[in-house]
OpenMM code with the backbone's topology and positions (N, CA, C; nanometers):
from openmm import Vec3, app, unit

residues = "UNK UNK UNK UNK UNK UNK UNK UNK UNK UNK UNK UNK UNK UNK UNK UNK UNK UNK UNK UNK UNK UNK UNK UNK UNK UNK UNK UNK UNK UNK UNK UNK UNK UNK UNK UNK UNK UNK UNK UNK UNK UNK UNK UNK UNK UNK UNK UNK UNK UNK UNK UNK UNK UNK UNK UNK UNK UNK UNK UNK UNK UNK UNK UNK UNK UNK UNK UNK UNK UNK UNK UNK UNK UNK UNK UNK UNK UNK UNK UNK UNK UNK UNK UNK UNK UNK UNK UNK UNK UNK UNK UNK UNK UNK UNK UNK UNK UNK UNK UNK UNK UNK UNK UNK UNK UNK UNK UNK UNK UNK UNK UNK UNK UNK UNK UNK".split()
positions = [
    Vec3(3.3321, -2.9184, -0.1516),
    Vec3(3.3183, -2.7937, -0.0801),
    Vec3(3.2022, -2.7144, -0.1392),
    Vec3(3.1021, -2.7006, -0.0406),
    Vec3(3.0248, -2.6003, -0.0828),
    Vec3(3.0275, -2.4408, -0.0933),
    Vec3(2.9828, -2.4136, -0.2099),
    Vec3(3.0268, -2.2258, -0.2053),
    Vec3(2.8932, -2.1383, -0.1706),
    Vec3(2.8791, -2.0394, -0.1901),
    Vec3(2.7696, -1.9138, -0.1358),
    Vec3(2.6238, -1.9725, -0.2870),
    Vec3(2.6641, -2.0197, -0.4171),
    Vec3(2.5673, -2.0260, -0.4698),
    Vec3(2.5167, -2.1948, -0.4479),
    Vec3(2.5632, -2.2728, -0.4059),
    Vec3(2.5172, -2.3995, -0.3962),
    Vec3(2.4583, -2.3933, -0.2689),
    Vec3(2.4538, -2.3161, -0.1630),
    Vec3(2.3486, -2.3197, -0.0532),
    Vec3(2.2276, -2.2907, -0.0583),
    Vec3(2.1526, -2.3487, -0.1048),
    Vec3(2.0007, -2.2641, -0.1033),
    Vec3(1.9440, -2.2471, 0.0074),
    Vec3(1.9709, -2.3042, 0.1009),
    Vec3(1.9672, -2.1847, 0.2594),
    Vec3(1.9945, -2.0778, 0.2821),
    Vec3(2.1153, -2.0501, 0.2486),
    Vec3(2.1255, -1.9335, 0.2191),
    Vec3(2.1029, -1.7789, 0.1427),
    Vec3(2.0658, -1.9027, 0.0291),
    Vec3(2.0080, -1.7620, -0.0726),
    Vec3(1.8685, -1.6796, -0.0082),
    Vec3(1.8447, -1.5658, -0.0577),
    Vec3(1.7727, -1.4561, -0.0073),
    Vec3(1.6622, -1.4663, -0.1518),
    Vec3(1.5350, -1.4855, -0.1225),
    Vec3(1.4375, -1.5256, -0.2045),
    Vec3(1.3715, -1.3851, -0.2206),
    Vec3(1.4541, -1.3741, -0.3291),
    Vec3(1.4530, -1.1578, -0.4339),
    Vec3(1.3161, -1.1468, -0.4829),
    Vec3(1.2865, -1.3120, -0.4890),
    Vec3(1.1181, -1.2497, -0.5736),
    Vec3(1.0522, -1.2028, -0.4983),
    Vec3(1.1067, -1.1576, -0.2986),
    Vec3(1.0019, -1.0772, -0.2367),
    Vec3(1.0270, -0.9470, -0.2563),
    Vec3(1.1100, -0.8997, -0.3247),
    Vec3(1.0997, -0.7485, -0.3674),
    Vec3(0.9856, -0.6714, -0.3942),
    Vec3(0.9377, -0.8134, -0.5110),
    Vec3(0.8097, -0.7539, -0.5907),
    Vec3(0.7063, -0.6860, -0.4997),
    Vec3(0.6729, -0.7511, -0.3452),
    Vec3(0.5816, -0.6958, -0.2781),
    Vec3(0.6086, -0.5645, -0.2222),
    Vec3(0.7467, -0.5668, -0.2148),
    Vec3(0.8289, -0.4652, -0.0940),
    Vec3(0.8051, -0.3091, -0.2665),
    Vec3(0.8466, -0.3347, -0.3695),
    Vec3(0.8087, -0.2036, -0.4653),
    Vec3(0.6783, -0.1645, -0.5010),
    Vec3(0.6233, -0.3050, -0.4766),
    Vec3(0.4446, -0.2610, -0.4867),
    Vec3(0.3672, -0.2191, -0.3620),
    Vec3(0.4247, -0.2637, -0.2511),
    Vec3(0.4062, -0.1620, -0.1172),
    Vec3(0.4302, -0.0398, -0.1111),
    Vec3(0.5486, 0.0069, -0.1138),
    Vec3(0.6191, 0.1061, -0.1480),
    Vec3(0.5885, 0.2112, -0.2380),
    Vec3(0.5099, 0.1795, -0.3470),
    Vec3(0.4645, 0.2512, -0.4426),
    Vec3(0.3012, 0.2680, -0.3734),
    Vec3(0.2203, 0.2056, -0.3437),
    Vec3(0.1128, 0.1982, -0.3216),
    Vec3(0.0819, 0.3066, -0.1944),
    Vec3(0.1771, 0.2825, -0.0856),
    Vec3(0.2031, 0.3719, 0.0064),
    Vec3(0.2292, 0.5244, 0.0410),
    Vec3(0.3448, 0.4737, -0.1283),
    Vec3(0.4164, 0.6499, -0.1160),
    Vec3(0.2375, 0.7093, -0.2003),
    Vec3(0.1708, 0.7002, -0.2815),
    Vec3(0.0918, 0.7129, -0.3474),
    Vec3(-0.0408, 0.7511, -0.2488),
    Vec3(-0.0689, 0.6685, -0.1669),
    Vec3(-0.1744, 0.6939, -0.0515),
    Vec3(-0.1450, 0.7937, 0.0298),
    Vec3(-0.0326, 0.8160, 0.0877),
    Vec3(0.0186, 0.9016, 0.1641),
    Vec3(0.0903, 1.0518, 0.1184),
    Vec3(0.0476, 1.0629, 0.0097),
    Vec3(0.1085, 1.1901, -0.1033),
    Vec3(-0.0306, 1.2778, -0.1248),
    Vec3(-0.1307, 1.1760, -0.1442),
    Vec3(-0.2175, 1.2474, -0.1839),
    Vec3(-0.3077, 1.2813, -0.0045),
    Vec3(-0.2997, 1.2152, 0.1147),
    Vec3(-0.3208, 1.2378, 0.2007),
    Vec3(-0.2443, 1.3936, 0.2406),
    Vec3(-0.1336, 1.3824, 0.2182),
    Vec3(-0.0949, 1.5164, 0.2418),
    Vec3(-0.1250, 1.6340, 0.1901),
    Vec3(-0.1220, 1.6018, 0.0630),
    Vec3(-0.1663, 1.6894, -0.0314),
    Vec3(-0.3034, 1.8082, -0.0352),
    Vec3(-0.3974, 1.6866, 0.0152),
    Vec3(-0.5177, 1.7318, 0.0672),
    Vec3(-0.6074, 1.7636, 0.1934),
    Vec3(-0.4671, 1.7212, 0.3064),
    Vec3(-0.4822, 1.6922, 0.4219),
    Vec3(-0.3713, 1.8395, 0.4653),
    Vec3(-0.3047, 1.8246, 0.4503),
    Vec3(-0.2148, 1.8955, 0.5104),
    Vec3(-0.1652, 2.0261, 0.4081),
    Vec3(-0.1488, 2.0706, 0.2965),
    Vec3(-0.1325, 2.1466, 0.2253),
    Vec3(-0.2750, 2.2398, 0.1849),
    Vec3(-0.3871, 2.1397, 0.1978),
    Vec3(-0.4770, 2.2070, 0.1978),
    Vec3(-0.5206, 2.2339, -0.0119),
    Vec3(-0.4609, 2.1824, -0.1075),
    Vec3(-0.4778, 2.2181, -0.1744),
    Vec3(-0.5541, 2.1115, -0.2897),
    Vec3(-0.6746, 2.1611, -0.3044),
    Vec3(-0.8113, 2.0728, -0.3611),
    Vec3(-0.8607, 2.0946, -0.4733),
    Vec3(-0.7840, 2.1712, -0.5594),
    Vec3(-0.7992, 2.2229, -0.6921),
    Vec3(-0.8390, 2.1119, -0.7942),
    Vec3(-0.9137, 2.0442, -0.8468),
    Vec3(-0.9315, 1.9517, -0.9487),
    Vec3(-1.0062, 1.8650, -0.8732),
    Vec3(-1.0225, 1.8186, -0.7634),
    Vec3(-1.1000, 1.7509, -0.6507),
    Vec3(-1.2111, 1.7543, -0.6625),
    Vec3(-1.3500, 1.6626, -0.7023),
    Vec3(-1.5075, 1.7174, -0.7265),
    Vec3(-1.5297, 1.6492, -0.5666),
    Vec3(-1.4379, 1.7381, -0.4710),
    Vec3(-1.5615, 1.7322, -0.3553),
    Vec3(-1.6859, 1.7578, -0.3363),
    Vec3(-1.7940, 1.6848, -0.2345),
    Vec3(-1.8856, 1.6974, -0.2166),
    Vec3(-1.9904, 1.6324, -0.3060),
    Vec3(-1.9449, 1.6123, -0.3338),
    Vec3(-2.0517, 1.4457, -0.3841),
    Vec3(-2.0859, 1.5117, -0.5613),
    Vec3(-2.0108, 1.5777, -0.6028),
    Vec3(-2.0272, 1.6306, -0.7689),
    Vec3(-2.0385, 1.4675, -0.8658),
    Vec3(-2.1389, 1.4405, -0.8914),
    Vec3(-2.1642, 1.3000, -1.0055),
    Vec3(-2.1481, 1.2043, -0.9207),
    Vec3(-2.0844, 1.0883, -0.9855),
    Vec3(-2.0824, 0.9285, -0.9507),
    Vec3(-1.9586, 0.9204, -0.8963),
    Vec3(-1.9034, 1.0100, -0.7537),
    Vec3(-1.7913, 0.9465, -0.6462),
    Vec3(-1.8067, 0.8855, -0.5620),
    Vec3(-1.7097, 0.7913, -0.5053),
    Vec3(-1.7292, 0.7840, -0.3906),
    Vec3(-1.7541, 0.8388, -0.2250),
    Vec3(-1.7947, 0.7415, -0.1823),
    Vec3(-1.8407, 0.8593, -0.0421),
    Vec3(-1.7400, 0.9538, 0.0014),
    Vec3(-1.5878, 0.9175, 0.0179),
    Vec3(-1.4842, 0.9770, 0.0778),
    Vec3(-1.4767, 1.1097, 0.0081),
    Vec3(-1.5660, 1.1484, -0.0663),
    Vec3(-1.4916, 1.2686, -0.1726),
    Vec3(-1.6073, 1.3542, -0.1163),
    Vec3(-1.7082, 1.3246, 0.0187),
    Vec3(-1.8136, 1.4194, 0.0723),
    Vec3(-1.7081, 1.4907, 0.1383),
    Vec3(-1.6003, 1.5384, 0.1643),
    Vec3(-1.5404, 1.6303, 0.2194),
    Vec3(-1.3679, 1.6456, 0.2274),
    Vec3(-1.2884, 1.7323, 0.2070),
    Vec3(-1.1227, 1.7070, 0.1820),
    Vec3(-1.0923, 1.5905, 0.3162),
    Vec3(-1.1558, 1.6419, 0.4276),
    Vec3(-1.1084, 1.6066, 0.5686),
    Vec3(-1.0954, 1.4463, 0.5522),
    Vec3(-1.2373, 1.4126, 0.4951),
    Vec3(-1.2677, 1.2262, 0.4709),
    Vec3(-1.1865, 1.1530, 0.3980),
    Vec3(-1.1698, 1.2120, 0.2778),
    Vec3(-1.0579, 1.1782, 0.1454),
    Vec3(-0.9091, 1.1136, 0.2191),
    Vec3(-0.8975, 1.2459, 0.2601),
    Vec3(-0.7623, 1.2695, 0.3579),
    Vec3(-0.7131, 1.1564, 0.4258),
    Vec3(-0.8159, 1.1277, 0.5271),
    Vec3(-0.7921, 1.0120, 0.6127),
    Vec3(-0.8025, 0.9083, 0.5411),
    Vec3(-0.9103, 0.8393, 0.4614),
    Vec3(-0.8863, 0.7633, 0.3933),
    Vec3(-0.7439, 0.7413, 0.3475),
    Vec3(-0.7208, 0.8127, 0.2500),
    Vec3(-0.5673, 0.8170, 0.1842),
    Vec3(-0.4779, 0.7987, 0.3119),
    Vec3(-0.4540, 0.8488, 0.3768),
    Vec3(-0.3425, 0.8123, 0.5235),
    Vec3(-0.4049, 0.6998, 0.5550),
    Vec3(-0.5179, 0.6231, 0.5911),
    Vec3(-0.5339, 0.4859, 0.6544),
    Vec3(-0.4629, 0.4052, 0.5365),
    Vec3(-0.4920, 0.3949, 0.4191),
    Vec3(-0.4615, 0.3022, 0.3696),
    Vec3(-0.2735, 0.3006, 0.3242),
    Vec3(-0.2583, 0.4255, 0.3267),
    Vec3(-0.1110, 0.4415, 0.2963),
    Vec3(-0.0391, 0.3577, 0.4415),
    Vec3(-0.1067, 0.4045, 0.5731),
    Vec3(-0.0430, 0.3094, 0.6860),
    Vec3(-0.0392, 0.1947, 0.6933),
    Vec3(-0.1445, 0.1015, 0.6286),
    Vec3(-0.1473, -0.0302, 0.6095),
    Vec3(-0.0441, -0.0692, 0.4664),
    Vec3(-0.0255, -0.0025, 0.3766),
    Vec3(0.0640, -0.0044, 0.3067),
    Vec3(0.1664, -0.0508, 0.3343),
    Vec3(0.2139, 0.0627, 0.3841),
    Vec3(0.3354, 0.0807, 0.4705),
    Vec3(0.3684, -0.0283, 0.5963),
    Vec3(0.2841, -0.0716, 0.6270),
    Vec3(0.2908, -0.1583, 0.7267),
    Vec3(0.3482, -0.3139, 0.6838),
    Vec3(0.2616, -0.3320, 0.5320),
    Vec3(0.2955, -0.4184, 0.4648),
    Vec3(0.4266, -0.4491, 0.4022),
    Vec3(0.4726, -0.3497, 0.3935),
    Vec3(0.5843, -0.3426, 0.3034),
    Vec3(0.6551, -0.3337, 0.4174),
    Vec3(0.6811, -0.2567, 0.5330),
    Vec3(0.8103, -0.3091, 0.6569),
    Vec3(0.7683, -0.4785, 0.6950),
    Vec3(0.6711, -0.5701, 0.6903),
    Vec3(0.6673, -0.6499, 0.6943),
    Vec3(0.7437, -0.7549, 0.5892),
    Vec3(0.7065, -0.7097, 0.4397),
    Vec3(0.7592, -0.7837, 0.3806),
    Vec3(0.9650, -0.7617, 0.3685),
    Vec3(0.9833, -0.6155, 0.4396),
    Vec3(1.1158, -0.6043, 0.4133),
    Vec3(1.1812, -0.7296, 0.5267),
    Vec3(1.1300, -0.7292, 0.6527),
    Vec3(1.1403, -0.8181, 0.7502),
    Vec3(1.1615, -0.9385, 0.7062),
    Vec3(1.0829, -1.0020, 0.6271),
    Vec3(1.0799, -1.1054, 0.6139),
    Vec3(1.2014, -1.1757, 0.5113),
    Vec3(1.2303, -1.0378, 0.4377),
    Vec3(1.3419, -1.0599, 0.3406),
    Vec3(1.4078, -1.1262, 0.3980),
    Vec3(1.4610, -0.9882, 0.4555),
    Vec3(1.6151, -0.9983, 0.5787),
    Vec3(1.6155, -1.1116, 0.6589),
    Vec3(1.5100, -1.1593, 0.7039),
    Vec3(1.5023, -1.2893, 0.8211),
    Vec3(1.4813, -1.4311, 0.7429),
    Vec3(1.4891, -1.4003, 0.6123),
    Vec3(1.4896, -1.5249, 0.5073),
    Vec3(1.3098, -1.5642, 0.5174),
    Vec3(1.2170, -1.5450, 0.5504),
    Vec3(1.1045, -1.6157, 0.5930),
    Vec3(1.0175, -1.5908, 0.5215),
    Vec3(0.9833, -1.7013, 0.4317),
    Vec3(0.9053, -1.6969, 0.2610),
    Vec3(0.7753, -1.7172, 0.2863),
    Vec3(0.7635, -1.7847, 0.3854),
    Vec3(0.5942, -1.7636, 0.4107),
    Vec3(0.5475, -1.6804, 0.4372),
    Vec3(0.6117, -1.5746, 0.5290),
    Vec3(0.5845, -1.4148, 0.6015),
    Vec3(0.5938, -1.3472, 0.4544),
    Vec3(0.6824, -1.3394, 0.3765),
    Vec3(0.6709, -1.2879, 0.3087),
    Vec3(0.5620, -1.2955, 0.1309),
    Vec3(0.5471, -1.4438, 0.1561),
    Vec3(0.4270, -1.4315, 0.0692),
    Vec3(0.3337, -1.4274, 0.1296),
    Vec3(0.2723, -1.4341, 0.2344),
    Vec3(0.1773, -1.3838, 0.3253),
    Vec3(0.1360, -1.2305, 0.3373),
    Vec3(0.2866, -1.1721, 0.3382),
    Vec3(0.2434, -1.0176, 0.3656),
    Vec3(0.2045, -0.9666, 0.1899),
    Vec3(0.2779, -1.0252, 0.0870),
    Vec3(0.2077, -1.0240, -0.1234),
    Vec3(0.0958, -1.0495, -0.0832),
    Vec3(0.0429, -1.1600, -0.0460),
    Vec3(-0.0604, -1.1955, -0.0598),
    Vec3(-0.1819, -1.0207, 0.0150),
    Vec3(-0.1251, -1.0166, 0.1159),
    Vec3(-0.2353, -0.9400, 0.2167),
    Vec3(-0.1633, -0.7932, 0.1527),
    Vec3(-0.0878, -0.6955, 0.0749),
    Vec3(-0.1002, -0.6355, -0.0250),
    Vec3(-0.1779, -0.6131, -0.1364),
    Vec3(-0.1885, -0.7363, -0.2214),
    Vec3(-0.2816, -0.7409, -0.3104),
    Vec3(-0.4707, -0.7355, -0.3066),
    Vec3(-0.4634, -0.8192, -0.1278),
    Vec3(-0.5675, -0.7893, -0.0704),
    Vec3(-0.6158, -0.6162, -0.0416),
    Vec3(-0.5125, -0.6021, -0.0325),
    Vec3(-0.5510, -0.4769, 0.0359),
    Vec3(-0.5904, -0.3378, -0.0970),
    Vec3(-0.5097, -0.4183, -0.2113),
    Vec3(-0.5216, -0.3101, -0.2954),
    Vec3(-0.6857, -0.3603, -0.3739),
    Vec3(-0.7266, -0.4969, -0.3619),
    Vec3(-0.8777, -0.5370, -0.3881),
    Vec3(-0.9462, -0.4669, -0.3104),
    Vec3(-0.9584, -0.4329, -0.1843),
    Vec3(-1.0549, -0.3557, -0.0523),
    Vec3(-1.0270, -0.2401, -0.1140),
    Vec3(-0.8852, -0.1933, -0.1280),
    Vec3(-0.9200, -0.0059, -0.1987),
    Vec3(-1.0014, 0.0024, -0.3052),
    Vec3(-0.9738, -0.1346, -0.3856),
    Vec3(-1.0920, -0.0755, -0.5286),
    Vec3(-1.2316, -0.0791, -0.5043),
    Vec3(-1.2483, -0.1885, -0.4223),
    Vec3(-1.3776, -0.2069, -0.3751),
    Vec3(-1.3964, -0.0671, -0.2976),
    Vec3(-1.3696, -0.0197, -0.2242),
    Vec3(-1.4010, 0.1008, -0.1206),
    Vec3(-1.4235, 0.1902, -0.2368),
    Vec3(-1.3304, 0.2003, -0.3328),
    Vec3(-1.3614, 0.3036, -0.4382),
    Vec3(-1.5102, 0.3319, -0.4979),
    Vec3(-1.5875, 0.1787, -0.5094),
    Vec3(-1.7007, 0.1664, -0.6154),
    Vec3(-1.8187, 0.2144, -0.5142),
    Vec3(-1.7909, 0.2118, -0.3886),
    Vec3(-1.9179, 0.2347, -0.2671),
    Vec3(-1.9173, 0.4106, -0.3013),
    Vec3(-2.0368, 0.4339, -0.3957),
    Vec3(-2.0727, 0.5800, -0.4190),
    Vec3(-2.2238, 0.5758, -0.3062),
    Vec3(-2.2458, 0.6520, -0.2255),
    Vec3(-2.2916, 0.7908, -0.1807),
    Vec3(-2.5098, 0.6918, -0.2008),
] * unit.nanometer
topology = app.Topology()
chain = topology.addChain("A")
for resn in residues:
    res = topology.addResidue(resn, chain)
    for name in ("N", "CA", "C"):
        topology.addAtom(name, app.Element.getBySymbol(name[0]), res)
């Protein structure tokens, strides 16, 4: 008789968490500071306008802003993907969507280094 731990069909492959807290974090993080500067309006410590060696997005709160919300949506996008994939057991979707996370957090650094 087989029980709940001898099915490995059944088991739920947890190591996709890792993408789903590093989404999650990456997201809440993009989308905090989008608000922050987007919607609260408050820019105190911010060297907008091109002060030294920033990147382009920091020529204005408005640019920053969106930036930070685009990438927090793709975040976010990632991470309801990888929760999907949990739940539906599907390890390729879900190392697919790690994989295109980690991508995505390479394109933010890269976007970071494009100064002005």
């Amino acid at each position: 008789m087989m029980t709940n731990s001898d099915a490995p069909s059944r088991r739920r492959p947890w190591i996709l968490m890792l993408p789903i807290l590093i989404g999650l974090l990456m997201a809440y993080m993009n989308l905090e500071e989008g608000y922050i500067v987007g919607v609260i309006r408050d820019i105190t410590g911010y060297p907008f306008g091109g002060e030294g060696p920033v990147p382009y997005y920091y020529k204005t709160p408005e640019l920053y802003a969106r930036v930070n919300v685009v990438f927090g949506g793709v975040f976010l996008c990632l991470t309801l993907l990888s929760i999907w994939s949990l739940v539906k057991n599907r390890r390729f979707m879900g190392f697919l969507a790690f994989a295109m996370i980690i991508a995505t957090i390479a394109v933010m650094y890269i976007n970071g280094q494009i100064a002005p």
